[in-house]
N, C-alpha and C positions, 0 to 999 in steps of 0.2 A: 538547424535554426531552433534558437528557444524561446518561449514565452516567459516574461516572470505573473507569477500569480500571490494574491497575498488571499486566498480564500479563511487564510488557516492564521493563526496570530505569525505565525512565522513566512516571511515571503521565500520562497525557493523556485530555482530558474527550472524549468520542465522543459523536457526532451523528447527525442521518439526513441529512442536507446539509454540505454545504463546498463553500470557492471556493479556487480556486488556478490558478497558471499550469502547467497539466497538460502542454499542447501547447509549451510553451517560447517562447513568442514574445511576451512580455512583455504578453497582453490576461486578464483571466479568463476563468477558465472556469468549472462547474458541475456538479457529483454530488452523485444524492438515491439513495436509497434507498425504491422502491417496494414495496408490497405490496399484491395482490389479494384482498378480503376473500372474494370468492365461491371463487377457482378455490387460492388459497393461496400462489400464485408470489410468487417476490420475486425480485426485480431489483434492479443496481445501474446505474444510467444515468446518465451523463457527456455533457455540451454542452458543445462547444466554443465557443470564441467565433468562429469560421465557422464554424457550425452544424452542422460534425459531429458525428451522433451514436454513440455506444458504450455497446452496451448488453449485460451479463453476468447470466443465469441465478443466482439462489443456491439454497442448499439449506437452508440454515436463517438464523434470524433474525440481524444484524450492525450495530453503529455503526460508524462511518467518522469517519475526520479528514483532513487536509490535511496531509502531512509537508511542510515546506518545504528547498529546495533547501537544500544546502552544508552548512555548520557547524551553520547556524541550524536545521536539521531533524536533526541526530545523524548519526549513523555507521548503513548498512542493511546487512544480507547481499543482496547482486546474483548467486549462484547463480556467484562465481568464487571457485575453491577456490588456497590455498597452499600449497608447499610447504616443506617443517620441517624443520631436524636438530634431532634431544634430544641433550643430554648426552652421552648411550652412541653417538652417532653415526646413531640409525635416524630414518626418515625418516618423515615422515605428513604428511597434510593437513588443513589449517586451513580453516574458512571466511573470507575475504577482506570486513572490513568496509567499504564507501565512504562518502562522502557523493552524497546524490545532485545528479547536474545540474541540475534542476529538480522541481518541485514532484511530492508522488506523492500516493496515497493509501493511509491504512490503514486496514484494515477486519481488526474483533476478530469473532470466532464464537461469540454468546453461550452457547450450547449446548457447543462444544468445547473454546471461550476457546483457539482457532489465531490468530494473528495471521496476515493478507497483506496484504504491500507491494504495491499495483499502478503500476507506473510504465509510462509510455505513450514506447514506443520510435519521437520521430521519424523516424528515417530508413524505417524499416522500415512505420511509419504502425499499428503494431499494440500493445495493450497486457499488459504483461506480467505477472505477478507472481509473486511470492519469500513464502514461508513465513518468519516470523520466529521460530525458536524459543530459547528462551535455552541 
């Protein structure tokens, strides 16, 4: 079952599962969203399609989607900031919207209603994530 959410300018229906090419390498991959009815934890765990797995602690309850690469998935903040002249000459910083390389996930905080971007940085083999705030 899904909720729709419109936290973000875009509304997108959230799940407790998605597929996507997380890892970039053009196979699917897989994240659920677990929850322990005894102990209370909940986890976000991601399979790859070489069976690595990755798996993130949560803190409170979340639906997840599939942002898709490029165009087709929107514009994200990736945590690089720009640099600005106003008008009067003074200078500030912007956050830097991208699209992304490949497939990421987003997961809403039903409780906070925080958006995060998790995109899984191959080179580095770690996954990362970005606060989406309007």
């Amino acid at each position: 079952t899904g909720v729709q959410t419109c936290a973000l300018p875009i509304c997108f229906e959230m799940n407790t599962v998605a597929f996507g090419d997380y890892n970039n390498n053009g196979k699917p991959d897989f994240a659920a969203l677990l929850f322990n009815t005894e102990t209370k934890n909940r986890q976000l765990l991601i399979i790859f399609d070489n069976e690595e797995v990755i798996s993130v602690k949560l803190n409170e309850d979340v639906k997840i989607r599939t942002v898709k690469k490029g165009r087709r998935g929107g514009r994200w903040f990736l945590g690089d900031m720009l640099k600005r002249t106003n008008d009067e000459g003074k200078t500030y910083e912007a956050k830097k919207y991208e699209y992304l390389p490949h497939d990421g996930i987003l997961l809403y905080k039903i409780k906070s209603k925080e958006n995060l971007l998790y995109v899984y940085d191959t080179e580095q083999k770690t996954l990362k994530f970005y606060s989406q705030t309007l």
